[in-house]
N, C-alpha and C positions, 0 to 999 in steps of 0.2 A: 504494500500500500504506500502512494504517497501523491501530498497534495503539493499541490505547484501557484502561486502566486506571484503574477508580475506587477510593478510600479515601475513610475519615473517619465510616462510617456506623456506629453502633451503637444502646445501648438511652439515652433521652433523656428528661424528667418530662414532662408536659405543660406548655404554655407554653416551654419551655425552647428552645432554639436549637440547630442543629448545619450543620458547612460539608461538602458532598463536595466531592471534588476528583477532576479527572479528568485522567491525565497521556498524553498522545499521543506517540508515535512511529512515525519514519516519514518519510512524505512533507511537504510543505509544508503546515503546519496552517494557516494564516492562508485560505487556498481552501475550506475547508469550514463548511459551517452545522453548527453544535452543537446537539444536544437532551439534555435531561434526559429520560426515562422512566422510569415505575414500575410497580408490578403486584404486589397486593395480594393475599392469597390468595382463589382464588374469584372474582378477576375479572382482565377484559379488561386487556393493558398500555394504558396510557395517558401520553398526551406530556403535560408537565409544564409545562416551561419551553423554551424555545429564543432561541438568537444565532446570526443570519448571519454572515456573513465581511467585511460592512461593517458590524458591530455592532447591527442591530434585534433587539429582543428582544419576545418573546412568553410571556403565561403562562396555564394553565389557569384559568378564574375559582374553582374552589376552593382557590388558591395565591395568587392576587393580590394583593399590597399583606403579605403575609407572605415570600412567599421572593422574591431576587433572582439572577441567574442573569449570571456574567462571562467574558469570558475575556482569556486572559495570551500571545498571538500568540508572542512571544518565548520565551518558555518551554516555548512547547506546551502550556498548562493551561487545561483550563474549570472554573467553579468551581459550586457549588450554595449558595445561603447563606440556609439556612430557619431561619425565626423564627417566635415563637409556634405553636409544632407543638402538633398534636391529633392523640387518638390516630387517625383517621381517616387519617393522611399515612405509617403504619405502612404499608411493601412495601420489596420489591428496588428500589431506584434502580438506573438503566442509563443509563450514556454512550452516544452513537450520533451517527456522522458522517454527514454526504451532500455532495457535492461537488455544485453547479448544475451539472445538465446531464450528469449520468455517473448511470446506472444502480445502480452498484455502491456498497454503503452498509457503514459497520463499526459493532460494538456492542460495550460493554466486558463483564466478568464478571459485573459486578453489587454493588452494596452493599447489605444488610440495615439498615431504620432501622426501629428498632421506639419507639414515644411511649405510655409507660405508667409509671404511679404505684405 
């Protein structure tokens, strides 16, 4: 079992910066691969960013080299940390766990980041 809470998203200029944050409870976090996803109005969700649970990370190539993407084992926190945002990066961000090898997957509420002047 485990619940997934994200914060930190709001309205942001362009270019500007902003961090989500996502806070887990529950079971042993440090066992599951972390993903960022978003979804934008009118389209498909789409995976963003991702860290394994031996730390690889992976990013969309329309994210790359702008947001980075961490997390905090001890704490239970994964973080999102987007830079230079265009208004294009405007959707719900969504925490989402998957443990290798178990079927069963958790998804947080959702954060709204909207990048507009």
């Amino acid at each position: 079992q485990l619940q997934l809470v994200e914060s930190g998203g709001g309205l942001v200029q362009p270019g500007g910066s902003l961090r989500l944050s996502c806070a887990a409870s529950g079971s042993i976090f440090s066992v599951y691969d972390m993903n960022w996803y978003r979804q934008a109005p009118g389209k498909q969700r789409e995976l963003v960013a991702s860290i394994t649970s031996s730390g690889t990370t992976n990013y969309a190539d329309s994210v790359k080299g702008r947001f980075t993407i961490s997390r905090d084992n001890g704490n239970y926190m994964v973080y999102l940390q987007m830079n230079s945002l265009k208004p294009e990066d405007t959707a719900v961000y969504y925490c989402h766990a998957r443990r290798d090898g178990v079927r069963r997957d958790y998804w947080g509420q959702g954060t709204q980041v909207t990048v507009s002047s």
